[in-house]
C-alpha positions in Angstrom: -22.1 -26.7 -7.2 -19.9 -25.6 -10.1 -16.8 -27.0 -8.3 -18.5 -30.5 -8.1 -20.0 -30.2 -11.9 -16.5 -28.9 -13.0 -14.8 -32.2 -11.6 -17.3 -34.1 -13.0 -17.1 -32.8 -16.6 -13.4 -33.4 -16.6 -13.8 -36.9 -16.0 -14.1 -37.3 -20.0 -17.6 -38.7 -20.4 -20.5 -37.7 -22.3 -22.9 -35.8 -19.4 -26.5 -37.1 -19.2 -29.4 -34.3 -19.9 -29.4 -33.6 -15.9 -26.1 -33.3 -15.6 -25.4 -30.6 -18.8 -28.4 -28.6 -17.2 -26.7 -28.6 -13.7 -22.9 -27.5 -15.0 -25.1 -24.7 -17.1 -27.2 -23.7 -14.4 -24.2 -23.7 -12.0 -22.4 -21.4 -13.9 -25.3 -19.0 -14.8 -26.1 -18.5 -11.3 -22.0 -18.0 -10.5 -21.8 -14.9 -13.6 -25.3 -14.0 -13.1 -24.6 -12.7 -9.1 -21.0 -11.0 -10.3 -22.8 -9.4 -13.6 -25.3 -8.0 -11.1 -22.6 -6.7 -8.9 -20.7 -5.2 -11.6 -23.9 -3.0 -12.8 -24.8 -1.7 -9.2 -21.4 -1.3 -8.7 -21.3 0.8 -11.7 -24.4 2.5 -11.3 -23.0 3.9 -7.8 -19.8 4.8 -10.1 -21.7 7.2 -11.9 -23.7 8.8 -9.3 -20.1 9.0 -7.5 -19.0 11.1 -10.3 -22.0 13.2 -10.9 -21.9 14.4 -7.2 -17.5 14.9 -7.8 -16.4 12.6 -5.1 -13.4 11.2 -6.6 -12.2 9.3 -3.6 -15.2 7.3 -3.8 -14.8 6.5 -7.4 -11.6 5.7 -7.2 -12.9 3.3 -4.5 -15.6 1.7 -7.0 -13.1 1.2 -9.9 -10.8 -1.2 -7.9 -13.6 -3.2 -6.8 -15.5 -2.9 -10.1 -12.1 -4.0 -11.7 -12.0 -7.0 -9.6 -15.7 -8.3 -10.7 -14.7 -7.8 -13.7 -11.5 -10.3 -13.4 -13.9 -12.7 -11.3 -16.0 -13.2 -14.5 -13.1 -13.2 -16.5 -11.5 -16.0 -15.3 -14.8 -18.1 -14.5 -15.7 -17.8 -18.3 -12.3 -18.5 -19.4 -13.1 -21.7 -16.9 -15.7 -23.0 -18.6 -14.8 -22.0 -22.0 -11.6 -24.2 -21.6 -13.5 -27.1 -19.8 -15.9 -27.2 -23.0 -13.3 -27.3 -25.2 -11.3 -29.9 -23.5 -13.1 -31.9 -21.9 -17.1 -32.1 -22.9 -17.2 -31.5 -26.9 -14.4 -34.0 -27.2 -16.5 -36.6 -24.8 -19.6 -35.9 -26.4 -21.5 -38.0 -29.0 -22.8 -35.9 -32.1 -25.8 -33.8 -31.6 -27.9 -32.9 -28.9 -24.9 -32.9 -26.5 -22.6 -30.9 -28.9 -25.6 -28.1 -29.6 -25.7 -27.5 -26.1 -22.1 -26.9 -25.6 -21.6 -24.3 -28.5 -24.9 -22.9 -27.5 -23.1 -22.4 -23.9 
């Protein structure tokens, strides 16, 4: 879904009400999963080291590290697609409040 909504925001229109609602709920679902990975990930990180298995943590931090890049670039993704593409396209008002607000 964010793939699809991502080709159609950088087609330079102004999105209708449905459409801004699908990009944003696109991309919350897509952070929402890795920002829920990143915390369990990290809660097992700390256990890890309260127990002393190094090996393990070691383990964590490369994969924690790679959630973290995941977001990373995916809000780097939007943020540039906003800037780009949707405030320039968009009328004044409603459509620009929601894109800051994103």
């Amino acid at each position: 879904m964010v793939e699809s909504m991502e080709n159609v925001a950088k087609l330079d229109v102004e999105l209708t009400v449905e459409e801004r609602n699908l990009l944003s709920v696109g991309y919350k679902n897509v952070i929402g999963a890795r920002r829920a990975s990143w915390r369990i990930m990290s809660s097992i990180e700390q256990k890890e080291e309260s127990k002393g298995n190094e090996s393990y943590v070691n383990l964590i931090k490369g994969y924690r590290k790679k959630v973290e890049d995941e977001l990373s670039k995916i809000c780097s993704d939007i943020l540039d697609i906003i800037d780009k593409h949707l405030i320039p396209s968009s009328g004044k008002g409603e459509a620009n409040v929601f894109y800051y607000k994103m």
